[in-house]
C-alpha positions in Angstrom: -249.0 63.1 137.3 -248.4 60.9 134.5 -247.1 57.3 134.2 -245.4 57.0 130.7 -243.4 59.2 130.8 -242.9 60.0 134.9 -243.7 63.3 134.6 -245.3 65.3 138.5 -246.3 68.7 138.0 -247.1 70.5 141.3 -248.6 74.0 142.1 -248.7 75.2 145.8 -249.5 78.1 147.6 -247.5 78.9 151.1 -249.2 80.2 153.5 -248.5 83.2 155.5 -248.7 87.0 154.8 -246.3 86.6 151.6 -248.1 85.0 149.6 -245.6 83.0 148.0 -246.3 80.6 145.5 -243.9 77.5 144.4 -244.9 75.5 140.8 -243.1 73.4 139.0 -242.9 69.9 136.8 -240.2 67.3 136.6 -239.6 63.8 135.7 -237.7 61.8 137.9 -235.2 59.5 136.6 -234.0 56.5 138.5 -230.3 55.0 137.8 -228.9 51.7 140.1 -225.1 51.6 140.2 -224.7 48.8 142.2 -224.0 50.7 145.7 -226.9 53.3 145.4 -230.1 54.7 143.9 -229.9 58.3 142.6 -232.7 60.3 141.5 -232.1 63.3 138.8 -234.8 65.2 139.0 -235.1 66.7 135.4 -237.9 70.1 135.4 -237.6 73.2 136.8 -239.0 75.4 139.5 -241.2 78.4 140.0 -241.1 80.7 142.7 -243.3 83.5 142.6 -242.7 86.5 145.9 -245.3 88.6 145.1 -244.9 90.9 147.9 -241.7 91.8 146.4 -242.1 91.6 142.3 -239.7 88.8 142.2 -240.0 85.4 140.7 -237.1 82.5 140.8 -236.6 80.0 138.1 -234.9 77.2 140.2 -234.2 73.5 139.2 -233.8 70.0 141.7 -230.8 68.4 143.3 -230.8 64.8 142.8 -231.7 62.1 145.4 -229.4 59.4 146.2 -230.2 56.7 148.1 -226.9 54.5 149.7 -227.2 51.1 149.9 -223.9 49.8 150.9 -221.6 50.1 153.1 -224.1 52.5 155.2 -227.3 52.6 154.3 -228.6 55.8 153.8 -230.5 59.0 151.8 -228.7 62.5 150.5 -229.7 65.4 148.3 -226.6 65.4 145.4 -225.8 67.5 142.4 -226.3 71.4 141.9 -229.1 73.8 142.2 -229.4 76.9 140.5 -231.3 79.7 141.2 -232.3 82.9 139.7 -234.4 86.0 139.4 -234.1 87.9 136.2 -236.1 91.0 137.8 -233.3 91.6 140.3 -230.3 89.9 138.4 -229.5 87.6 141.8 -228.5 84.2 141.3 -227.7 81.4 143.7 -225.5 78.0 143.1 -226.0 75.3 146.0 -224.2 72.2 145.8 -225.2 68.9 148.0 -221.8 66.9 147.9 -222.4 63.4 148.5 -220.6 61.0 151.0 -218.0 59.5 149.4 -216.2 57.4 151.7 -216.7 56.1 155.0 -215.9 59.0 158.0 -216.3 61.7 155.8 -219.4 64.1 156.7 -223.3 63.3 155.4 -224.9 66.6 154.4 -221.7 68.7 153.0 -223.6 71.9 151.2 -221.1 74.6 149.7 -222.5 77.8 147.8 -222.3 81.5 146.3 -224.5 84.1 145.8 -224.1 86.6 142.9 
């Protein structure tokens, strides 16, 4: 981790028979717009599925935190992922809440 600039690097291991293991870095960059907080998460991702000879290069939605009218916390923005091994590739998008009585949580997608 380090303070100037915000950088968090991370390397895990998941447990289990699969042996998967996630590393990755980013540097989080807070913006105020008056209503909310959001959060880009600038880095990227590693998945590694040994089991399977695959490894994903995947990057992080954003974090938004609502202040006003509602006060609340949503994943935004896109995520891409992909494995150049077996040519798949995956776009999720978090929609945020834009007005009030509209669904929290909207997530749309494809898979190529």
């Amino acid at each position: 981790m380090s303070h100037h600039p915000p950088v968090t690097a991370f390397c895990h291991g998941l447990a289990g028979s699969s042996g998967a293991i996630l590393c990755g870095a980013e540097q989080p960059r807070p913006r105020f717009t008056g209503l909310n907080v959001e959060v880009a998460r600038h880095g990227a991702w590693v998945l590694e599925l040994p089991a399977v000879g695959e490894t994903y290069l995947l990057n992080a939605p954003s974090l938004s935190f609502r202040l006003l009218p509602t006060p609340g916390a949503e994943w935004v923005s896109a995520v891409h992922i992909a494995c150049a091994a077996s040519g798949l590739q995956a776009c999720i998008h978090f929609h945020p809440r834009l007005l009030p009585g509209t669904p929290w949580h909207c997530v749309t997608g494809n898979v190529r």
